[in-house]
C-alpha positions as CSV (number, residue, x, y, z in Angstrom):
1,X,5.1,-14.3,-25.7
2,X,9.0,-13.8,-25.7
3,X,11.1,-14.6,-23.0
4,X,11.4,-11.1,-20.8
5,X,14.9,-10.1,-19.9
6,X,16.0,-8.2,-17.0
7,X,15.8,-5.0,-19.2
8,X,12.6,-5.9,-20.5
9,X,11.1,-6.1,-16.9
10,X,12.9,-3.2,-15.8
11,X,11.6,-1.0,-19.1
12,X,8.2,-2.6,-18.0
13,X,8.4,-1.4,-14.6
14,X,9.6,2.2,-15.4
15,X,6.9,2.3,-17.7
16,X,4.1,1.7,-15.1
17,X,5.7,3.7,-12.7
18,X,5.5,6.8,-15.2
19,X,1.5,5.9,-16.1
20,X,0.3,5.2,-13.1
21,X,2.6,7.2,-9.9
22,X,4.0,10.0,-12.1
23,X,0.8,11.0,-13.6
24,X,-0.8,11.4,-10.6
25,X,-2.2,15.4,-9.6
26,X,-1.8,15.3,-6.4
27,X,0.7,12.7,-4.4
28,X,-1.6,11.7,-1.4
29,X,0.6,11.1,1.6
30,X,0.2,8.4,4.1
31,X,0.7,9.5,7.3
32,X,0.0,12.7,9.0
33,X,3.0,14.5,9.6
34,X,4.2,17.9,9.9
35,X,8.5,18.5,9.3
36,X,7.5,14.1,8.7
37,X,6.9,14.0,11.9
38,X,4.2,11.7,12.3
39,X,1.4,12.6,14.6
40,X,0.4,9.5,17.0
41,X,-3.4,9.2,17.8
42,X,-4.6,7.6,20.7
43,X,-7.0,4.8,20.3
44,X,-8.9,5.2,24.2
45,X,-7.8,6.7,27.3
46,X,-4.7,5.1,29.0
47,X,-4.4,2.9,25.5
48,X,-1.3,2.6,23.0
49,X,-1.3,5.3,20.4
50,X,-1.5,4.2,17.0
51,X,0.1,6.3,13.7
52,X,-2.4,9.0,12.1
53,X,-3.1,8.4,8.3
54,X,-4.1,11.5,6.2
55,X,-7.5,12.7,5.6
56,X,-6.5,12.1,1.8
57,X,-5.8,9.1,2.7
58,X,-8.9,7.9,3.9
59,X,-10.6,9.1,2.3
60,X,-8.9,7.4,-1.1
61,X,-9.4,4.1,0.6
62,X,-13.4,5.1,1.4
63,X,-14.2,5.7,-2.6
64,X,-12.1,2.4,-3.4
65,X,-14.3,-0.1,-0.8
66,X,-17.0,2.1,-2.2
67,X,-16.3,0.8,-6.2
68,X,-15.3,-2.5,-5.0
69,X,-18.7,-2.9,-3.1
70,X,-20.6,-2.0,-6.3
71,X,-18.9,-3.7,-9.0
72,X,-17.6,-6.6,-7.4
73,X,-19.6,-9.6,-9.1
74,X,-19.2,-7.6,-12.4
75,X,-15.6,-7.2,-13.3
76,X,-14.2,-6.1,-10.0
77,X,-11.1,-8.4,-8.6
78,X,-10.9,-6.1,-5.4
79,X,-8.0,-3.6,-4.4
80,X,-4.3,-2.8,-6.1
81,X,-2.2,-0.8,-4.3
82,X,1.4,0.4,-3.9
83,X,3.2,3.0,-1.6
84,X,5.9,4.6,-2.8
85,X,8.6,7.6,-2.1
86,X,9.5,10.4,-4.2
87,X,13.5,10.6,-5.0
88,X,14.7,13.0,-7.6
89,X,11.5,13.8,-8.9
90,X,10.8,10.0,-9.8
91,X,8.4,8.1,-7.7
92,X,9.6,4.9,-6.3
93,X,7.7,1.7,-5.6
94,X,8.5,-0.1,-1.8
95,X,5.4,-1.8,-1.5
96,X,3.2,-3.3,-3.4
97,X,-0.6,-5.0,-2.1
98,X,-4.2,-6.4,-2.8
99,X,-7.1,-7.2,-1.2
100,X,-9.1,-9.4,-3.0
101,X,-13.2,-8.5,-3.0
102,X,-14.6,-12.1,-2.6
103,X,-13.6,-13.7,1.1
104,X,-13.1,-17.4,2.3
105,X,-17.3,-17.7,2.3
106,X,-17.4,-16.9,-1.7
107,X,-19.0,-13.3,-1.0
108,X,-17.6,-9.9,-0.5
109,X,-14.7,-10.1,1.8
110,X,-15.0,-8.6,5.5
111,X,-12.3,-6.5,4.4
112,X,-14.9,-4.0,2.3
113,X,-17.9,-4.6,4.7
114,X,-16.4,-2.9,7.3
115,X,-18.2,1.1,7.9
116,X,-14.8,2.4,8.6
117,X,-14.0,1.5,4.8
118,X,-10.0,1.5,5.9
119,X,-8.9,-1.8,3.9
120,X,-5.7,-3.3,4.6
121,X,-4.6,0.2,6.4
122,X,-6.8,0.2,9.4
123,X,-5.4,0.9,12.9
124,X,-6.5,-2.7,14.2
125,X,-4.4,-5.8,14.8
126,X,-3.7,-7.6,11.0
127,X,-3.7,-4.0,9.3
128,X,-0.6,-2.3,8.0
129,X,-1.0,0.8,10.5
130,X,-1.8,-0.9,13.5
131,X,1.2,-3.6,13.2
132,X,3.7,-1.1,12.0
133,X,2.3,0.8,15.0
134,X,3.3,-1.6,17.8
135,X,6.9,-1.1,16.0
136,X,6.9,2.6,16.4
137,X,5.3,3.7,18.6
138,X,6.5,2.5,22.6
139,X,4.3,0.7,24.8
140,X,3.5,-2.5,23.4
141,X,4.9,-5.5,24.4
142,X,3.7,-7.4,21.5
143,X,5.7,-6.3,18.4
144,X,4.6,-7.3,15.3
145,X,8.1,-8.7,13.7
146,X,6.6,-8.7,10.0
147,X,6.8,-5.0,10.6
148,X,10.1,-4.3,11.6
149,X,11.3,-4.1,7.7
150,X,8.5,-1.0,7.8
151,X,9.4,0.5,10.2
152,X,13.6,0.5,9.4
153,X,13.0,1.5,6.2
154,X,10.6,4.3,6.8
155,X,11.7,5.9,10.1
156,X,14.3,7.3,11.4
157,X,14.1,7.3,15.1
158,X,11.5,3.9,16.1
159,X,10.6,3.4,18.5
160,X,9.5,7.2,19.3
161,X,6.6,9.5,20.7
162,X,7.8,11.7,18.0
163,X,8.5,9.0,15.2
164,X,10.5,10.9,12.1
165,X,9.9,9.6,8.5
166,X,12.9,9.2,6.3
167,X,11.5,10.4,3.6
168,X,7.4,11.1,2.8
169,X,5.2,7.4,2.1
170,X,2.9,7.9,-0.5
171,X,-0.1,5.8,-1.7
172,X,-1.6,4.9,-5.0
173,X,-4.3,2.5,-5.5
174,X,-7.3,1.0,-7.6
175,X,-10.6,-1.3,-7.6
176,X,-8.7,-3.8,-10.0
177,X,-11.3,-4.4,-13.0
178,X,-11.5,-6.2,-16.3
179,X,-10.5,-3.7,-18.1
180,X,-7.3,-3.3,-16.7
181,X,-4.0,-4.2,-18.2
182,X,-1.2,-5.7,-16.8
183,X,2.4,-4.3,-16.2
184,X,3.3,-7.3,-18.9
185,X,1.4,-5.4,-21.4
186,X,1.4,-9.0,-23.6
187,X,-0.4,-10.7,-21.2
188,X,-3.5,-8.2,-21.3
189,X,-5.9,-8.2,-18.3
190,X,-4.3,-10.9,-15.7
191,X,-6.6,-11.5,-12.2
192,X,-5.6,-9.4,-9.5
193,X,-3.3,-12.3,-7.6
194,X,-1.3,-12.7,-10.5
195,X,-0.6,-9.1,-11.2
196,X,0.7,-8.9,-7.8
197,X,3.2,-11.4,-8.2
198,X,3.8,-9.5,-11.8
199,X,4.9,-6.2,-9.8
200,X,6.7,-7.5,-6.9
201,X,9.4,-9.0,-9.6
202,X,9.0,-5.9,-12.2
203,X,9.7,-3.7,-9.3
204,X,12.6,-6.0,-7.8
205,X,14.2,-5.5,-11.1
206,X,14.3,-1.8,-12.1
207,X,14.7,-0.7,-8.0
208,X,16.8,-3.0,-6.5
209,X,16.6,-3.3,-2.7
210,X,13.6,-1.3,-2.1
211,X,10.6,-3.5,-2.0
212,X,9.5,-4.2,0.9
213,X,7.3,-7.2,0.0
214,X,8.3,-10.2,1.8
């Protein structure tokens, strides 16, 4: 394979960005918002509220763990995902994810055994909603810090009862299979790890500053 230049990665980005985000019918939104206002659920009585995904949302994330559950001895790496905005009509990547199907013990990862089928996005402690949660919305006194990059470039107003998105968050993802090719279309299939690493750097180059991968 021939060295890739910053044009080649930023042509290869582009291009994934138009197959993949671009083509999509519908856009499925994060967070529940109205005028992006987010709505803020409460988790129990006299408990910290915690930010309201959408119903499209979940229910996106239910028939992903549901694939992954099936198919994961037979092809199936686990879960590729990115959230992205929309500017000028052209989607744009800020974060890019996985959640690999087999755990520490060598069998399916707790991540996809859970009923509330909510990986990586769940409202809990070590999920992306409930730590960007303790950044937006007031009352906690533990803030997750690896959140604060979320919640700067996302939100207007943090910490708020009536947190403000900058601009909509929208999600994309897949149960990461065999059959898939990579964003380096040379390299073919690559395991899902790998192709991770692949889109952080495609995506650093053709949207500079955006990423929110750390």
């Amino acid at each position: 394979m021939k060295y890739m230049t910053q044009e080649d990665w930023s042509l290869a980005a582009r291009s994934w960005v138009g197959e993949n985000l671009q083509k999509h019918t519908q856009h499925i939104p994060v967070f529940e918002s109205e005028g992006l206002v987010v709505k803020i659920n409460k988790r129990k009585a006299g408990g910290h509220g915690v930010l309201s995904r959408t119903n499209l949302f979940d229910e996106e994330l239910a028939k992903i763990t549901d694939t992954v559950r099936l198919d994961y001895g037979k092809g199936v790496d686990g879960m590729l995902y990115c959230l992205y905005t929309i500017e000028e009509n052209e989607p744009v990547p800020i974060y890019v994810g996985i959640a690999r199907a087999i755990g520490h013990t060598g069998k399916l990862s707790v991540l996809f055994m859970n009923s509330r089928k909510k990986p990586r996005f769940d409202d809990y402690d070590g999920y992306h909603i409930g730590d960007l949660s303790t950044q937006i919305v007031p009352g906690y006194t533990k803030m997750k810090a690896c959140k604060k990059v979320w919640a700067d470039h996302m939100f207007s107003n943090a910490p708020s009862l009536n947190p403000k998105l900058c601009k909509e968050v929208y999600f994309w993802g897949k149960a990461w299979s065999t059959s898939d090719m990579s964003v380096v279309s040379n390299l073919g299939h690559t395991p899902l790890f790998l192709e991770e690493s692949l889109l952080v750097h495609a995506f650093r180059t053709a949207y500079p500053n955006r990423l929110l991968n750390r």
